[in-house]
N, C-alpha and C positions, 0 to 999 in steps of 0.2 A: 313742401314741393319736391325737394330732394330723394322723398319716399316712392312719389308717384314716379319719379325718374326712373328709381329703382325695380320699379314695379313691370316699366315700359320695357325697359334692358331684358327683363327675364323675359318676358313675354314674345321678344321677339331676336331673342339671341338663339332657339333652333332654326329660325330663318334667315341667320344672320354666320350662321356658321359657315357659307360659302359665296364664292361671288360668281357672276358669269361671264366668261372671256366672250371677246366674241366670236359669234356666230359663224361656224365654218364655212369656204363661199358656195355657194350654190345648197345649201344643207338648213336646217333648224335647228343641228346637235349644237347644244354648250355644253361648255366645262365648267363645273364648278369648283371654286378653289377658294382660300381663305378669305373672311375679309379684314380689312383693316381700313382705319381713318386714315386720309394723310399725314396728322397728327402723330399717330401712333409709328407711321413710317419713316419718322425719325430717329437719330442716333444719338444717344446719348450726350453724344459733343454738340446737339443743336444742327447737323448738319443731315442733307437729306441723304435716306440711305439707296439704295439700287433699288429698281423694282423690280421686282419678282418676273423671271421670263419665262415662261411654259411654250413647248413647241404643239404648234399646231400638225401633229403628224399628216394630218390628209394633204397640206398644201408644204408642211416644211418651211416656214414661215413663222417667226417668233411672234408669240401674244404676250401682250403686258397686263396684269393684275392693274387694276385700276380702282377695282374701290365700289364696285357695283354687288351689291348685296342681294343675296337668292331665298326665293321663299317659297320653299315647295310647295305644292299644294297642299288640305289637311290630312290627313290619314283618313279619317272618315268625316262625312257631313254627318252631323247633328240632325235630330229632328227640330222642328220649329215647333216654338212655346206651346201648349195646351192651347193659353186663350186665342191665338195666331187667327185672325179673322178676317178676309178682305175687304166683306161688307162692311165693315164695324170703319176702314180707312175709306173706304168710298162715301161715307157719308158725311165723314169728318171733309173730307175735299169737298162735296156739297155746300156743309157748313161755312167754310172758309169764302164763297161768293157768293152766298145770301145775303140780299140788302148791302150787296157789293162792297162789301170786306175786299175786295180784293175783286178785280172786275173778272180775270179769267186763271184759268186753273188745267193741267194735265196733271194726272199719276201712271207709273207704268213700275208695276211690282210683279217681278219676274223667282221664278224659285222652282232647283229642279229640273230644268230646260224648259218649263212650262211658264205662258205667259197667263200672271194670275187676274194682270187687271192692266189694260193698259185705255182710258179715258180721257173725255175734255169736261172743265165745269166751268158756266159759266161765261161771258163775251169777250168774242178780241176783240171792242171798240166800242166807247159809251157813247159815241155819236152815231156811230151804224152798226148797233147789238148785232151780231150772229152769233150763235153758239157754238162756244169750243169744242170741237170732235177730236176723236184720235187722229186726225190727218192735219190739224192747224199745227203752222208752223210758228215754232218761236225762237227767237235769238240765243244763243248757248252763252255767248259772254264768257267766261274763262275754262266754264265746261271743256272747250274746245281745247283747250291743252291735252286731254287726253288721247284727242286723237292725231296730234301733234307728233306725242309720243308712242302712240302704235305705232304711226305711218311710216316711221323712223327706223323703229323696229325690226318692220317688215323688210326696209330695205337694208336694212344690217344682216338679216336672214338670207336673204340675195345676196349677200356678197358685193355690196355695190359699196360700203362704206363699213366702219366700226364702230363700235360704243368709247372706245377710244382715240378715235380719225381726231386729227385736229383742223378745227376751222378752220384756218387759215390756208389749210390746203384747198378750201373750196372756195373760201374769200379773202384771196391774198392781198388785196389792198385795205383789210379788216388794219383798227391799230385804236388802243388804249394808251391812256396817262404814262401807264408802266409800259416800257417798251416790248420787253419780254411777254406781257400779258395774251397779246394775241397769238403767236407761236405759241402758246401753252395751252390754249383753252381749247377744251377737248368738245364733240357731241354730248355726253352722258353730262358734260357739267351744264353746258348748255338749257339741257332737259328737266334738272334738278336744282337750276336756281343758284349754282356756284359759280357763275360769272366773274366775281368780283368787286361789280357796280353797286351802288346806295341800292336800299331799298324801295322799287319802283320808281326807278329812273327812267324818266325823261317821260311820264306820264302826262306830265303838263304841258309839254310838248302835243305830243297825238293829239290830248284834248281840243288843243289849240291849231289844230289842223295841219300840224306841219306834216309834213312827206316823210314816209319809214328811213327812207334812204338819205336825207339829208339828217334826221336823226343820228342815224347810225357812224353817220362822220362825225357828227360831237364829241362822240366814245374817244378819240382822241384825244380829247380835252376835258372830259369827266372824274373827278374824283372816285378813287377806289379804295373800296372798303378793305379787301384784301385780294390776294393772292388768286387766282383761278383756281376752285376746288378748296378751298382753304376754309371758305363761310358759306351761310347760306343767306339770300336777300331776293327777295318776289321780286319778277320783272315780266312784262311785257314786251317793250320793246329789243331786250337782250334776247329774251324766249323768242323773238319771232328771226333770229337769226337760221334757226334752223329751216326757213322756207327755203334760205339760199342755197343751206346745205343738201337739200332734199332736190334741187333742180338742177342742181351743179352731180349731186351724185347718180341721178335719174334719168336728167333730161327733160323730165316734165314740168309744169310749173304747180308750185305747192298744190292750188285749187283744182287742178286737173288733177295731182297724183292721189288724194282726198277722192276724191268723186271717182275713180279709176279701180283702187285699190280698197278700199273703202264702201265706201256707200252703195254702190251696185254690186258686188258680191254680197253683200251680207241684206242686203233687198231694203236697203234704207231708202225708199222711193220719191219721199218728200223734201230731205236732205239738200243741202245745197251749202257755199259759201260765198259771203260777201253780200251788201248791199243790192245788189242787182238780186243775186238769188234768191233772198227772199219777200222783195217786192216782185219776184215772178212768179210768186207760189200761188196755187189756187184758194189757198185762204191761210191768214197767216192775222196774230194776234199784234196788232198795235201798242208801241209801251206806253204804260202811262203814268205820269207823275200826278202826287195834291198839289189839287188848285183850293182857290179861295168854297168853291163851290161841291168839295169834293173830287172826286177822279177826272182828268182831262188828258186824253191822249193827245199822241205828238207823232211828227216823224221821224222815225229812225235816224241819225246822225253818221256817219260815215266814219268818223274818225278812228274806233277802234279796228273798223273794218280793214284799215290801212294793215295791222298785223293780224292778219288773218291767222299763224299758227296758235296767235295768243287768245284769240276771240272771232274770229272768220266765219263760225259753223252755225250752222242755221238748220234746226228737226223739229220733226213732229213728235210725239209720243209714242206712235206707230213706230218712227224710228228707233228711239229712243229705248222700246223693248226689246229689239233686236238688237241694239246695241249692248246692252245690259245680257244678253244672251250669250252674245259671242264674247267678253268682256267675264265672264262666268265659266268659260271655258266648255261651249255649249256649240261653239262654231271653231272644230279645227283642222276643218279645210280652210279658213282664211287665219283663222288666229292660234297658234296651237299651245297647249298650257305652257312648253317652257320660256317661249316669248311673254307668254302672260305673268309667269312666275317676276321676268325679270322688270317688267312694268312698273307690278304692283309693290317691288321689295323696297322699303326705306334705304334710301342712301345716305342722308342726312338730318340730325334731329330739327325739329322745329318747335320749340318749347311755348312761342306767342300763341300757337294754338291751343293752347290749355287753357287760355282767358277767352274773357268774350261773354256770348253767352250764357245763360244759365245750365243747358246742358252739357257744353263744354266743360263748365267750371265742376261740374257732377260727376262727369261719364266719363271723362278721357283720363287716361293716368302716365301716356304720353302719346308724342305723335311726329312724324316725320313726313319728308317730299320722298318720292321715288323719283319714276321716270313720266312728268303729266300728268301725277297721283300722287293726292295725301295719303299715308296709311296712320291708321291712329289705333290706339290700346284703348278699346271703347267697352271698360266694364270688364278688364279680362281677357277680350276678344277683338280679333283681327278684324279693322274696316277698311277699306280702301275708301275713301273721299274725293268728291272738289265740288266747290261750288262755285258761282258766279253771278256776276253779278253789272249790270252794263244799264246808263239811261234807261229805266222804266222796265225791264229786263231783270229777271230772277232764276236760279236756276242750283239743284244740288244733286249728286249723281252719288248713292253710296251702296259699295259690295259687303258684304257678309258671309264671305268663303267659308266659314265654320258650319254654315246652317245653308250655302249653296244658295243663298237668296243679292238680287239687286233689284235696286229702285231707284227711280224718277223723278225726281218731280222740276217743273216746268212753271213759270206766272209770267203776265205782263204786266207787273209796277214793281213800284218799288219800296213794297212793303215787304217785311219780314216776318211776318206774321208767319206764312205756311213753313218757315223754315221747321218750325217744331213736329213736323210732321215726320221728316226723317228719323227725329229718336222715340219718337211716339213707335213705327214700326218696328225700329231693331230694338226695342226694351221687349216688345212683344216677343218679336221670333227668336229673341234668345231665355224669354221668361225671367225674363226681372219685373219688380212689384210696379205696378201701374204709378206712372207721376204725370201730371199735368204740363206737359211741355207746350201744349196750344194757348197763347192766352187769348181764351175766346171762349166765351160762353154757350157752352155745347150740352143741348139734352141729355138729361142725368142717363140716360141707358147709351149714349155716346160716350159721354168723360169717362163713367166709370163703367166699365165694362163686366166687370163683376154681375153685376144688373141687368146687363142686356139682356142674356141669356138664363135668365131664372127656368127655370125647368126644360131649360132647351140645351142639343148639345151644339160646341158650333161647327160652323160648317170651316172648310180647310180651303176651299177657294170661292169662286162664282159660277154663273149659269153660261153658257157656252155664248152669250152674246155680246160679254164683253171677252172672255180669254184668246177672244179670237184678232181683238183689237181693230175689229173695225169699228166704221163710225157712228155715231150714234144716230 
């Protein structure tokens, strides 16, 4: 384990060699400067040392080092693998809701700034079958952190707040166990999961329908694992403190600044957040859990809806390739790479991600949070991750900046099956030996692709009827 540690360190210690202050006001320019763990920003006598002050020359106004880690983009993108085939994953997604494996299905594989495949397979609802198109909407589930942390971003780029602001300046009646806790916790900790709180606190709460905001006064009275910035520990209901911070630093309210900044600049037209919105959607996938009889949809639940920065977002695949576009550094009139740089850079390791599944236990040799974003040492090479996961609701969103490719994928149950579809692609477009990551018994000229293609060469994308992402 300790090797694969080692392996992650090298691999992302030239993106780690700077961090980014922030965002000058009214500007995009960062600075990059060392980075260090808090850890490491101590003195030898155990006591904390000063932090590092760089002057913001435009404004004259002192910035603090904080600990946010820079990843420039690659020098050059890579080609994609030989066998790199769209076809060859569009039929695998077919396979995946035959004989309803899984009742409904999107893919949206983007590479290049070209949208290679963005589809539906499959029904949102096994009591009134329509067929999935690239316009059905599906729940994001923790997806939605990502754009959490754009939206955040962007208004760090405005000059309306910092990656170092402390909450408390926007929610002063905020308060933790540790008294000092809330005066210290910053935005960027916020974003990356170093709150302080257990891991996935107060989950059973939301589940249980309580209100965000009566939650968030328990913090009060919660057990702390550590320090602000000190650990890292998954949360939702902590993570969704930024809605407050986003409306106190805005004006607008989190769903409004999402749909604002967001979705309608970047032409996400199906998009929406919160329960309401996507029970207004013109067709939108039903979750569904096993029943005694096989697959039985249900209705959407409200509860995660309550933190909307954590789970709130609701797209199509249509959306979702425009997402993965702008998110690719492909849109920078709304997103420009050095905000994307600071996004996607790890802030903090996260080592439970290295178990799990089979290709975790394979592929990863380490992996960390950023800003909304896993980033993982998947084989070598840079991924940015997340998935999610909510009632009946699937969902995993992964970049491949070395090869300039991202992908999609979207379900309604709550089956894991298609998860293996994500490393099925990046094994490909980075040309590592074909492994069976689907367990699912898929036509010999499908699993093994060697064979598809006997005297044929393959093709690099699809025919203009789906690259265009309309509906089927």
């Amino acid at each position: 384990m300790e090797s694969r540690h080692r392996g992650f360190r090298s691999l992302m210690r030239p993106t780690l060699l700077a961090t980014l202050l922030t965002l000058t006001l009214g500007s995009a320019a960062q600075t990059p400067v060392q980075w260090q763990s808090p850890s490491a920003a101590r003195t030898t006598a155990g006591t904390p040392a000063p932090p590092r002050t760089f002057v913001n020359t435009a404004q004259r106004a002192p910035v603090v080092d904080h600990g946010l880690a820079y990843a420039p983009p690659p020098a050059q993108v890579q080609p994609l693998g030989v066998g790199f085939d769209v076809r060859r994953f569009e039929l695998m997604a077919q396979a995946l809701v035959a004989n309803q494996r899984i009742p409904g299905l999107a893919v949206a594989i983007v590479q290049n700034g070209q949208i290679l495949s963005a589809r539906g397979y499959g029904i949102t609802d096994v009591r009134a079958a329509e067929p999935v198109d690239a316009h059905t909407v599906f729940r994001l589930a923790s997806l939605s952190k990502s754009f959490a942390g754009t939206l955040t971003g962007m208004l760090v780029s405005e000059g309306a707040l910092r990656w170092d602001s402390k909450v408390a300046d926007f929610m002063p009646n905020l308060r933790f166990a540790d008294p000092a806790a809330a005066q210290q916790l910053t935005v960027a900790e916020v974003l990356s999961h170093r709150v302080g709180l257990t891991h996935n606190a107060f989950d059973r709460d939301i589940e249980g329908y309580a209100d965000y905001r009566d939650v968030v006064q328990r913090f009060a009275n919660a057990p702390m694992k550590c320090r602000p910035g000190e650990c890292y520990a998954y949360q939702n209901v902590a993570f969704s403190l930024i809605g407050d911070v986003v409306y106190a630093s805005s004006g607008q309210f989190y769903n409004e600044a999402v749909a604002s900044r967001i979705f309608k600049p970047l032409g996400m037209n199906d998009a929406s957040v919160g329960l309401e919105g996507i029970q207004a959607s013109a067709r939108w996938a039903r979750p569904h859990v096993r029943g005694r009889g096989g697959w039985a949809s249900l209705a959407p639940k409200p509860t995660y809806y309550r933190v909307s920065p954590a789970a709130g977002v609701n797209a199509s695949i249509s959306d979702m390739a425009q997402w993965l576009l702008a998110q690719t550094g492909h849109r920078p009139d709304v997103l420009p790479q050095p905000l994307l740089a600071t996004l996607h850079a790890p802030v903090v390791t996260t080592p439970g991600e290295l178990r799990g599944s089979a290709w975790r236990r394979e592929r990863l040799n380490g992996a960390g949070y950023g800003l909304g974003w896993r980033v993982y040492d998947y084989a070598g090479h840079r991924v940015v991750f997340h998935g999610g996961a909510v009632q009946g609701y699937r969902g995993a969103v992964a970049l491949l900046p070395g090869r300039d490719l991202g992908i999609a994928i979207l379900w309604n149950s709550e089956s894991s099956l298609p998860s293996g579809l994500v490393p099925t692609i990046l094994d490909s477009a980075i040309g590592l030996p074909y492994q069976a990551w689907l367990d699912l018994d898929l036509p010999e000229q499908i699993d093994r692709p060697e064979t598809m293609y006997a005297g044929q060469t393959p093709a690099s994308g699809i025919d203009g009827s789906t690259a265009t992402a309309a509906p089927e």
